[in-house]
N, C-alpha and C positions, 0 to 999 in steps of 0.2 A: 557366482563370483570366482574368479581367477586367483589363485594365490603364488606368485613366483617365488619358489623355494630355492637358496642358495646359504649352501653349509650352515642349514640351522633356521639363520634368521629367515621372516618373512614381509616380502615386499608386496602390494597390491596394484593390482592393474594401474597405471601410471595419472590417468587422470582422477581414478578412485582413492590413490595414496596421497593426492598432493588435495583434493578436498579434507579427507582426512587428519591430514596433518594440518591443514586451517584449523578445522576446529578442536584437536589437541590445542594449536599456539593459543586460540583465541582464550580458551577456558584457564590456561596457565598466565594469562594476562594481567597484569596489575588491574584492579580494579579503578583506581586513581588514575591512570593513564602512566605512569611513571615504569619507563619501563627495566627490566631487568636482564644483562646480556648476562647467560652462563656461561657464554666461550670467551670472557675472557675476567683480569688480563692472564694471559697465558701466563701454564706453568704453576699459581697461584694453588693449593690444594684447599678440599671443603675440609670439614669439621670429620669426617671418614674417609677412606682411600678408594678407590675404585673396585679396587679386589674385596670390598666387604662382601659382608652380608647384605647390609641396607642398602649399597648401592643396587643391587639385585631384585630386592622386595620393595623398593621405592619407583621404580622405571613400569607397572605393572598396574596401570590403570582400574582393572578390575578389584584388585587385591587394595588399591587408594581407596576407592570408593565403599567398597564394603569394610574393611578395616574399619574406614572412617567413624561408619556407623554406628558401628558396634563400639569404637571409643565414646563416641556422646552418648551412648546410653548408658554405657557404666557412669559417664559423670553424673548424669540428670538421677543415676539413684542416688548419688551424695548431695544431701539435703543444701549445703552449703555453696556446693559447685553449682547446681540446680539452678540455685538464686539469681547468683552471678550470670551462669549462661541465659537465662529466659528472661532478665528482665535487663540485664546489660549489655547485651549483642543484639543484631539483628538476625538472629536466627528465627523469629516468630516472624516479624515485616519484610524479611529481604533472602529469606535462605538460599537462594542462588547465589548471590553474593556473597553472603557470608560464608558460603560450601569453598567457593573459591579463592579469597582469601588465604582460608586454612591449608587447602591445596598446595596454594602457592610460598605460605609458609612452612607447611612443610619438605616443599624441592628444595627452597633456599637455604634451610638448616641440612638437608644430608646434599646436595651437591650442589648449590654456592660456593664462591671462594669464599675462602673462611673471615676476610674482613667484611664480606657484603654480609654473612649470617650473624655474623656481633653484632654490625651495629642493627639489622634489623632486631635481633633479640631485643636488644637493649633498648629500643622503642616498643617491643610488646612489653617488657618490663617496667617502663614509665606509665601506661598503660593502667596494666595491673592493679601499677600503686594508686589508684584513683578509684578503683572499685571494692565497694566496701556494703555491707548492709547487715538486714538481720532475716533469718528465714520466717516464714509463717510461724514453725515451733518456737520462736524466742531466742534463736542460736546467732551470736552475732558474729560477723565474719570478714575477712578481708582476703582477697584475691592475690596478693602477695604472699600468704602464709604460705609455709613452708610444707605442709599437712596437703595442702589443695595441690600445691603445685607438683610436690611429688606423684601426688593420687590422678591429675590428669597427666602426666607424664607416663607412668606406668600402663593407663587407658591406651593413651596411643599405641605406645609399643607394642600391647598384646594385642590390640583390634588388628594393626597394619600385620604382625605377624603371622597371627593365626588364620586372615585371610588367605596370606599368599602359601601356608602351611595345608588348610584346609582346598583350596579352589586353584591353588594354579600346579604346585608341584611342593611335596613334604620335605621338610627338612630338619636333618637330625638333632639330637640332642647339644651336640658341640656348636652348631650351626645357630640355634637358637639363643643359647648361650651369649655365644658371641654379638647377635644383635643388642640383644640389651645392653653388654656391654660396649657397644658400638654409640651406642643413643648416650653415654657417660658425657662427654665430652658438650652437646648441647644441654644436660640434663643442665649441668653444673650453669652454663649461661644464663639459663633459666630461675636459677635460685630453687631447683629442684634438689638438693642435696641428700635425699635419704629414695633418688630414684630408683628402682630396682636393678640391678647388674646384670643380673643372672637370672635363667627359668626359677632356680629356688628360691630367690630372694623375690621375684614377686610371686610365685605363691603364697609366702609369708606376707607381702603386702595383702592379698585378694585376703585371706586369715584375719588378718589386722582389722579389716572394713565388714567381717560380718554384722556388727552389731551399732553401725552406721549405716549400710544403707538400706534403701525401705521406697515402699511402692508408692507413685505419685500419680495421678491425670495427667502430669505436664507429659509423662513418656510418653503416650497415646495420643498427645497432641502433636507432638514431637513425627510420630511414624505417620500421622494423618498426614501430616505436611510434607515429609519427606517420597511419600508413597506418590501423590497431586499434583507437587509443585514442577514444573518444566526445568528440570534438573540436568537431565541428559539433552542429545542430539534428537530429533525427532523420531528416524526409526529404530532410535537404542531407547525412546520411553516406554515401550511395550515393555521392556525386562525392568523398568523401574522396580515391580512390586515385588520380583522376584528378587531383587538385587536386596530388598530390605529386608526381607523374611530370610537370606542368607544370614545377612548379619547378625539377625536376632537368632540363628540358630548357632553361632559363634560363641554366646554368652555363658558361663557355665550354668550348669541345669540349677541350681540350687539360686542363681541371681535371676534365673528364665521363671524360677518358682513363686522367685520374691515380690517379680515386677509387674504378675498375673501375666507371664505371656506363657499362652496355653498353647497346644498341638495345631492351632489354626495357624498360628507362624512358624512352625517348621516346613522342613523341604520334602518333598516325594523323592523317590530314590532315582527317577530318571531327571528330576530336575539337576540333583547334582551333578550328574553326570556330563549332564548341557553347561553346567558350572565350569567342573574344569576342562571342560572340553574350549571354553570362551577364554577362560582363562588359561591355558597353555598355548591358544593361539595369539592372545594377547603379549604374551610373554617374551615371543618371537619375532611380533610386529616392530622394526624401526621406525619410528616417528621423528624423523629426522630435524624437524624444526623446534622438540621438548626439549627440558632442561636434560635430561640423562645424557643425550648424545649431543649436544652442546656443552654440558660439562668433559666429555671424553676427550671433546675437541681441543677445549683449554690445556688438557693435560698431554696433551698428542698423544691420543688413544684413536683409532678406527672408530666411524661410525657405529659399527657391528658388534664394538668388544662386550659391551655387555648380554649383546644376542646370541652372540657364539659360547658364551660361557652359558647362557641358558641352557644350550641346546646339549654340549657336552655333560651338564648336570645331570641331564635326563636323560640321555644315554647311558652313564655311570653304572 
């Protein structure tokens, strides 16, 4: 495969980049048909600036997807989140959709204009208020609390994070920082109000949940599905099983201990390697028909701007 390098970013042979970015568009697609234009109206800013952090760690396919992962399994060890996701979504009848979705909800909370991610919040938030139950242990619960919401709030942030920290390229303590305090501004939309800011503040959350959560079958149902299901593009499903055993090696070891997930899911030390080796190529790739560089577009930014700031990071 050809790769055309020009200051940083990377382009692929021209009939291989515009397949490609098919199916980038197609997987960023509304599910409902409805669709969402991020270039415009021009001018309009998301919920973070361009120069963030999240716009950085958001544009990074490989770092979405493992992130991701690794955010649903911290939920599914909270008894209560658990509920809600496995027996109120279709994440067990429809995970390809349901993956996307989330996807798609999370392009449009960090680069959306900032009226299109209100009012979508504010229908996952009508949402919410509708779901409600009680776990197998007797704990009754509702999907609007303030408890859950913050606790999958924090999920996200640190799966998405520490993906694109661990597999595509590190980033510092101030760097990190700044993301969670980046996510403030959707937290708050959310009804997320006690979400973590800062690296410290959620370690103090992950502190807070030791004595919440706890090992389930649903996790292992959860990895069966997501390892099976035709998830990716046909020749990206060979790295599927790979791409799940990263995530779970994201976890910290003490939650890796909780959930019985033993040394059969970790990574060999040339697998990571092929890691960030995918993921730093990923990182440079334009995908010029996704939401990153159609959000650039809106704000008259270069297709490139957030690939040449890749590129100069990794220089640094």
């Amino acid at each position: 495969m050809r790769l055309l390098r020009r200051h940083g970013p990377l382009l692929l042979w021209t009939p291989l980049q515009r397949r490609v970015e098919a199916i980038a568009s197609d997987y960023f697609a509304a599910p409902d048909g409805a669709g969402i234009d991020f270039s415009t109206p021009a001018g309009e800013p998301a919920l973070t600036a361009p120069d963030s952090v999240s716009w950085q760690v958001f544009k990074n396919p490989l770092a979405l997807f493992v992130g991701g992962v690794t955010a649903v399994l911290l939920e599914l060890a909270e008894p209560r989140v658990r509920t809600g996701v496995w027996h109120a979504t279709s994440f067990r009848t429809d995970p390809a959709r349901r993956l996307r979705s989330t996807g798609l909800a999370a392009m449009v909370t960090v680069y959306g204009p900032r009226s299109k991610a209100e009012g979508m919040i504010a229908a996952i938030n009508r949402r919410h208020a509708t779901i409600h139950g009680v776990t197998p242990g007797g704990m009754a619960f509702r999907a609007d609390e303030q408890q859950l919401l913050d606790w999958v709030h924090a999920t996200a942030s640190f799966g998405f994070l520490e993906a694109f920290h661990a597999y595509v390229r590190p980033l510092d303590a101030a760097q990190r920082d700044s993301f969670y305090g980046e996510g403030r501004a959707s937290a708050l939309l959310y009804g997320a109000l006690g979400a973590p800011a800062s690296q410290g503040q959620f370690e103090q959350t992950m502190q807070s949940m030791c004595g919440i959560l706890e090992p389930s079958p649903v996790v292992f149902e959860f990895l069966g599905i997501m390892r099976n299901a035709p998830l990716l593009p046909g020749p990206l499903r060979m790295a599927q099983g790979l791409l799940i055993r990263a995530a779970v090696a994201l976890l910290p070891a003490w939650v890796r201990e909780r959930l019985g997930l033993d040394s059969h899911w970790g990574l060999r030390p040339w697998e990571r390697m092929l890691l960030l080796r995918a993921g730093a190529d990923a990182d440079r790739l334009v995908l010029r028909t996704c939401p990153p560089v159609r959000a650039c577009r809106r704000m008259g930014l270069p297709d490139d701007y957030l690939y040449r700031q890749a590129g100069s990071a990794r220089r640094a």
